[in-house]
C-alpha positions in Angstrom: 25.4 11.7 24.3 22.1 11.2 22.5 21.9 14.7 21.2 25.5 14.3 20.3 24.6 10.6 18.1 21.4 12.8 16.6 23.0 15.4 15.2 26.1 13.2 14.0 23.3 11.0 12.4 21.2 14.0 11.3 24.4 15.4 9.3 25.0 11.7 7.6 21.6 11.6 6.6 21.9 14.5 4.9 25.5 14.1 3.0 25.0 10.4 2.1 21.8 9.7 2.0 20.3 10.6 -1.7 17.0 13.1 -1.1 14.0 12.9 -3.3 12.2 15.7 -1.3 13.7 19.2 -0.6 12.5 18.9 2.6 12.6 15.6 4.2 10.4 15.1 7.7 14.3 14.1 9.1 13.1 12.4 11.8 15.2 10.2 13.6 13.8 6.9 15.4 15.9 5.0 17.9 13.1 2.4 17.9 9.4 1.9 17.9 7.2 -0.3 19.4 3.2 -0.6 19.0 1.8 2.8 17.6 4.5 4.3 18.6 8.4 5.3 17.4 11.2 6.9 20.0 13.6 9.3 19.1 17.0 9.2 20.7 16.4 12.0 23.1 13.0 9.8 24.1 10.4 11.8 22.7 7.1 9.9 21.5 5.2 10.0 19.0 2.0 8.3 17.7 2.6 7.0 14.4 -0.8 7.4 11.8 1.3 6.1 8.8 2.2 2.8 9.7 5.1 3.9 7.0 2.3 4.2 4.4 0.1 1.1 5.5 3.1 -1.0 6.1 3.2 -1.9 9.6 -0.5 -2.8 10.0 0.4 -5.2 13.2 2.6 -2.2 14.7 5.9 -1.8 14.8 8.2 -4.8 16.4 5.4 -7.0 16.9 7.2 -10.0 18.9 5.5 -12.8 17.2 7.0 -11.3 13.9 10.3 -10.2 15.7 10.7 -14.0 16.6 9.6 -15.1 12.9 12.5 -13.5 11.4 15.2 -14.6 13.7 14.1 -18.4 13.6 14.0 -17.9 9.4 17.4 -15.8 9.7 19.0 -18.3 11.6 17.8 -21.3 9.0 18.8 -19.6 6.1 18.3 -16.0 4.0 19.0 -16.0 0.2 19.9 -19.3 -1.4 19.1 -18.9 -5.0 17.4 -17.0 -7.8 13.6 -16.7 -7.2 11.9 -20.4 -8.2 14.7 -22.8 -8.1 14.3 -24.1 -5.0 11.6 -24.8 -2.8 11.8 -22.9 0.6 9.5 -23.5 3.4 8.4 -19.8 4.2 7.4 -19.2 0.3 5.5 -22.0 -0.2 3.5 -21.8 3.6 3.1 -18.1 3.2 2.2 -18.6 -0.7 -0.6 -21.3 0.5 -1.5 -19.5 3.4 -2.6 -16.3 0.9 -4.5 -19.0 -1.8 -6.6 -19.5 1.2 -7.7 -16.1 1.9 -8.7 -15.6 -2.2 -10.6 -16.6 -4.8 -9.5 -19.6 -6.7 -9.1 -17.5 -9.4 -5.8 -15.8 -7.9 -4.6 -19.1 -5.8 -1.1 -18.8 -8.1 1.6 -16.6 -6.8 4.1 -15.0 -7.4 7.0 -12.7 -5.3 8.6 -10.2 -6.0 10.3 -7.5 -4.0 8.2 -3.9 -3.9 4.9 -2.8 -5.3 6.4 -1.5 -8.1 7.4 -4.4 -9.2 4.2 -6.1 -8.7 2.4 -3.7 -11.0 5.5 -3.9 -13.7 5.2 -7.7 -13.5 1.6 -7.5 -13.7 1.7 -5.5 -16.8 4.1 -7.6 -18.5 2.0 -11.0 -17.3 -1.3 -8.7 -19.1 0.7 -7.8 -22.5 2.0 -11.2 -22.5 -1.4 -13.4 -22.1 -3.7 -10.9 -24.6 -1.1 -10.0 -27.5 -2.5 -6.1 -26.9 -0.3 -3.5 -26.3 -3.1 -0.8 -25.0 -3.1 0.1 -21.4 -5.6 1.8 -19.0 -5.2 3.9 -15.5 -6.8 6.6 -13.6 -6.8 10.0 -13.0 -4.9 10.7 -9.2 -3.7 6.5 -9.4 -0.4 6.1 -7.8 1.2 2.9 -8.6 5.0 3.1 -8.1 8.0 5.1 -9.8 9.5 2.4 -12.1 9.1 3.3 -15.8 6.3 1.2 -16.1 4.4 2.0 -13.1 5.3 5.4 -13.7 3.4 5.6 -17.2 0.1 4.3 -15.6 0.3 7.1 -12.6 -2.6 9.4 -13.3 -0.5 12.4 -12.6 1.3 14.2 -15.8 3.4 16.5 -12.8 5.6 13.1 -11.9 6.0 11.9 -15.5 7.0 15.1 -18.0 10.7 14.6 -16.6 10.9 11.0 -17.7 9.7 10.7 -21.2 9.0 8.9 -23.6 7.7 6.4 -21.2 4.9 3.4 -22.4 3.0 4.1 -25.3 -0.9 3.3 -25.8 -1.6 4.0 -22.1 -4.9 6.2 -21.4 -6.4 7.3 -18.7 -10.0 6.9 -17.2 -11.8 9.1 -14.3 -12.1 7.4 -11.7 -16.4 6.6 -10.8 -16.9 7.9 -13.9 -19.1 5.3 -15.7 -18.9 6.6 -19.3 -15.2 6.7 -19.2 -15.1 3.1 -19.2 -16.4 2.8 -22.8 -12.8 3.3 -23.4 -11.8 0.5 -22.9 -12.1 -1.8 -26.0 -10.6 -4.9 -28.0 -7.3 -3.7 -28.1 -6.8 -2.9 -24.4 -4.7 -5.1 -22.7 -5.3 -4.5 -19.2 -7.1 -1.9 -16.8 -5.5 -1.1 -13.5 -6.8 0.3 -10.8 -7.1 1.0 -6.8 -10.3 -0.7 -5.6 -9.6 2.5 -3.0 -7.9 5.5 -4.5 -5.2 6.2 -1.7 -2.8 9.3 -2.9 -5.8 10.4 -4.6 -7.0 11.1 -1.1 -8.8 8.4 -0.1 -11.2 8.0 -2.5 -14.0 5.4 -2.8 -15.5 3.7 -5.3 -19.3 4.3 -5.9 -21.7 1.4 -5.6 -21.8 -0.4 -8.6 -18.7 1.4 -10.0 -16.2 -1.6 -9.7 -19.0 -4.1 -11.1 -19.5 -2.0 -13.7 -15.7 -2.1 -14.6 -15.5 -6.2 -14.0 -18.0 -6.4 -17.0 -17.1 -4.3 -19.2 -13.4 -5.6 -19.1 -14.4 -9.3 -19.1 -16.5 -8.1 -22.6 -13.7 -6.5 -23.8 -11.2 -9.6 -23.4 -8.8 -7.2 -21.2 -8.0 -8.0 -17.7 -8.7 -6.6 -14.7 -5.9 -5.5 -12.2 -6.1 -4.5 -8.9 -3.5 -2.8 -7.0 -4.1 -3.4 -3.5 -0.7 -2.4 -2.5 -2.2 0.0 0.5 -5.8 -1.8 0.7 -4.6 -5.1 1.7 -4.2 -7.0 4.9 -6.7 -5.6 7.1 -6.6 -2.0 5.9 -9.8 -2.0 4.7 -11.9 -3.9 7.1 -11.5 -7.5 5.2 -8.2 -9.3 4.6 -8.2 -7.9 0.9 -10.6 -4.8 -0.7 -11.7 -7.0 -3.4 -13.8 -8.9 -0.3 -15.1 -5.9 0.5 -16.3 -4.7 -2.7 -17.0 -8.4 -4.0 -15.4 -7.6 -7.3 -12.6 -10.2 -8.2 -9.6 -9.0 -10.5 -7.6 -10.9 -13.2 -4.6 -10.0 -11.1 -4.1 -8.5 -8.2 -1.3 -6.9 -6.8 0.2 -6.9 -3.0 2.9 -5.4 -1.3 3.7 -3.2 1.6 2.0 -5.0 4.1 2.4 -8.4 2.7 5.9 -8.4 4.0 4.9 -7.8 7.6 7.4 -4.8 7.7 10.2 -6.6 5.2 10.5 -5.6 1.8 7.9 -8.1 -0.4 5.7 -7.6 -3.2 3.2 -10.5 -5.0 1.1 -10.6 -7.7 -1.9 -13.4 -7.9 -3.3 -14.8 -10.8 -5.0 -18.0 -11.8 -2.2 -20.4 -12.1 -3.2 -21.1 -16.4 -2.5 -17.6 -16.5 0.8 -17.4 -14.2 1.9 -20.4 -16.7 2.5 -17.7 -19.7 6.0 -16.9 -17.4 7.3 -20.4 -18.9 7.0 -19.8 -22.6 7.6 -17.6 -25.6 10.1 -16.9 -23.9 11.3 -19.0 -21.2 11.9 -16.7 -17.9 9.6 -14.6 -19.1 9.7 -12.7 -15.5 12.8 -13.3 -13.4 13.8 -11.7 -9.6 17.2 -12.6 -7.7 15.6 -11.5 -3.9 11.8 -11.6 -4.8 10.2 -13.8 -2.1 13.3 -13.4 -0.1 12.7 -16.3 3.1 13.3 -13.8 5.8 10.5 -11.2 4.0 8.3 -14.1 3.9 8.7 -15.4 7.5 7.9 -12.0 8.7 4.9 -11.8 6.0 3.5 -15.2 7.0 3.4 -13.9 10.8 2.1 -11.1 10.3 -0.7 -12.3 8.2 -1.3 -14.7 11.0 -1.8 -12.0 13.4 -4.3 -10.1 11.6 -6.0 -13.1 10.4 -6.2 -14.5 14.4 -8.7 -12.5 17.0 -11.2 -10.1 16.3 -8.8 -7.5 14.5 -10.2 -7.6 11.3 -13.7 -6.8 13.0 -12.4 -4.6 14.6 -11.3 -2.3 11.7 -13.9 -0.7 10.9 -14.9 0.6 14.3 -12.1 1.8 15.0 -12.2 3.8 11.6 -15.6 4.9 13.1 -14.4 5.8 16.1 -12.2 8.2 14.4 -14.7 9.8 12.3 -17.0 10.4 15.3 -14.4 12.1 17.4 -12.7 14.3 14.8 -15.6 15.2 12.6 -17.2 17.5 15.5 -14.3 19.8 14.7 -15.6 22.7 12.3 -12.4 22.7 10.8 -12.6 19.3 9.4 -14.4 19.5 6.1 -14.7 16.2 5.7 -13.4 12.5 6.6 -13.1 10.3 3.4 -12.2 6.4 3.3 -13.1 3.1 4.5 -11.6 0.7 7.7 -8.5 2.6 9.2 -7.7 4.2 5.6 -9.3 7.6 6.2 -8.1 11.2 4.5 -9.4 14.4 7.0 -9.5 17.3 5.2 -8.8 20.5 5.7 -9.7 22.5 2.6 -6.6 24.2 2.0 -2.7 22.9 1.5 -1.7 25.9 3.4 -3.6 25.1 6.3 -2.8 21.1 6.0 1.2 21.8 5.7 1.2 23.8 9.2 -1.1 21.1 10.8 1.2 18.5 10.1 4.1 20.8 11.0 2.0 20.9 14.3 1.4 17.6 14.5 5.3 16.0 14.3 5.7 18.6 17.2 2.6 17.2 19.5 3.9 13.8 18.7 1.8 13.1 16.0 3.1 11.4 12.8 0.6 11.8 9.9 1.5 12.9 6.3 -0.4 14.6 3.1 -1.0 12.4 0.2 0.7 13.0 -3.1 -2.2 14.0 -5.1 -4.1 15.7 -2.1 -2.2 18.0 -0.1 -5.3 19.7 1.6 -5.9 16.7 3.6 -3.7 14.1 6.4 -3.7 10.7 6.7 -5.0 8.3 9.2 -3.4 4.7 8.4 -2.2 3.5 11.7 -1.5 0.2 12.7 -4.7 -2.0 12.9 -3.7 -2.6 16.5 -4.4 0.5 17.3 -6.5 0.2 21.0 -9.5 2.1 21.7 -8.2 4.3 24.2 -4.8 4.8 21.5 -7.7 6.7 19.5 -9.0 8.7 22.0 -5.6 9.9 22.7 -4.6 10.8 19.1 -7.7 12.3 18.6 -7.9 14.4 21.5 -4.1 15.5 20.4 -5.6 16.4 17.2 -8.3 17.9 18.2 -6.0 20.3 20.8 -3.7 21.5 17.1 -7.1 22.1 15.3 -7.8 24.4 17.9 -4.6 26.6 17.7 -4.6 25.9 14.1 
């Protein structure tokens, strides 16, 4: 019967389901608990994804699991997004004020990343009068219009133009670069951690260097923490870790504790510009949805509680010093349990993951490095979950 319901499944996945990928992993889950997802024939495997640093306290996580039933059970959507005040916005709302600067204690919800960084864009534009805006090289910030302009990837955006004018892009660590930005640049955005880029890290003093030079430009800062946040890192948010804070700063994936929900933050003077010239000058029906926000608010509670967020990094060490004895592993790039391995060829790192998904090992390339895979499990992840992962990978490296 289950391989009957799989390939019943398998065939309406393929006939209904709209593809953005010639060739979709296909991979059908029955459930998933922890680290790990079930297919229906009861095959495991170890998920390194966390669907793209979304389940950071695992999958089906029961304090979570019970937050959205109580919230479901209250209500779920009531009203357009700010009419009326609903307990698991405003807790979960305060709840992330306390974790930043006061600086970004005003928020506001939304439902994806991409929308984030398109509301964040707008907020910029609206607040300086400038029209001029800055990205990176390898930045991957969404596939709205908007977000899609500010991708630092010509490949994904010839199909779509004309998309924003007066955008421009920067290299990433590249010091110099940032003499681009001037008086008439509305806003910079950036990943404190370039993820799709392959995990790249800023260089000491880099993100300092960009803080000053768009606070003497008038243009604001924003951050798109959409993969670094909640724990992924090694601190709640990147910005701790780096000790740079943003104008705004953008949140999603994990924010919603495995529900759809995307934020940005801002200083509530600058969060006010929504209310005028014009009025509703940003507007969501589901943003902040209650149910998304129960689920956030627990989650954030769970990584917040314990020693998890200590934990990160050693856990991202323990990695490194268990796969980096392999000769075939050029190098491990990244920070906390955001780590890219690579292989030095996109040949080489299509058949490992091909090898992987059939050792029961869920990892992925990133969209603007395909000679590396990605390590991004949950932050639960136990000690002796690593071992075993690793000494799967390890075992594929050596037939590799």
């Amino acid at each position: 019967m289950a391989n009957l319901r799989a390939d019943r499944n398998r065939n309406l996945f393929f006939k209904h389901i709209g593809q953005t990928s010639p060739e979709p992993m296909g991979l059908e889950i029955e459930y998933a608990r922890g680290i790990r997802l079930y297919d229906p024939r009861g095959k495991s495997y170890i998920d390194l994804i966390s669907g793209v640093s979304v389940s950071n306290v695992g999958h089906a996580h029961p304090f979570v699991v019970d937050a959205i039933k109580e919230q479901a059970e209250f209500y779920s959507h009531l009203m357009v997004y700010g009419e009326y005040i609903q307990s698991p916005q405003v807790l979960y709302a305060a709840q992330l004020a306390a974790q930043l600067p006061p600086s970004l204690s005003s928020i506001y919800f939304v439902n994806s990343g991409s929308e984030a960084i398109e509301a964040a864009l707008k907020l910029a534009k609206r607040v300086t009068g400038r029209g001029e805006l800055i990205g990176f090289t390898n930045a991957y910030h969404g596939s709205t219009h908007g977000a899609l302009s500010l991708i630092g990837d010509e490949s994904y955006k010839r199909s779509f133009q004309p998309l924003l004018p007066n955008v421009k892009q920067l290299k990433f660590n590249n010091i110099n670069d940032l003499q681009s930005i001037t008086k008439a640049t509305a806003a910079v955005l950036v990943e404190p951690v370039q993820s799709e880029a392959g995990v790249i890290v800023p260089q000491r003093g880099y993100l300092e260097a960009l803080r000053q030079r768009c606070s003497d430009m008038g243009a604001l800062l924003i951050f798109d923490e959409v993969q670094t946040g909640f724990g992924r890192t090694g601190a709640i948010f990147a910005l701790h870790k780096f000790g740079v804070v943003p104008d705004i700063l953008c949140l999603a994936k994990a924010l919603g504790g495995g529900m759809p929900l995307g934020a940005i933050t801002a200083d509530p003077q600058l969060m006010e510009a929504w209310q005028s010239n014009p009025v509703l000058g940003h507007i969501t029906t589901f943003g902040g949805h209650p149910v998304s926000c129960a689920a956030g608010l627990a989650a954030t509670q769970v990584i917040l509680a314990g020693n998890l967020l200590e934990q990160v990094e050693i856990k991202g060490k323990r990695f490194r010093a268990l796969l980096e004895k392999h000769h075939k592993i050029i190098e491990i790039r990244g920070v906390g349990l955001l780590l890219a391995c690579e292989l030095g060829s996109e040949e080489v790192a299509a058949r490992f993951l091909k090898m992987a998904i059939e050792a029961g090992v869920v990892t992925d390339l990133f969209l603007f490095c395909g000679s590396a895979f990605r390590i991004s499990p949950p932050l639960t992840i136990t000690f002796d979950e690593i071992d075993e992962v690793c000494g799967l990978i390890m075992n594929i490296l050596n037939i590799l």
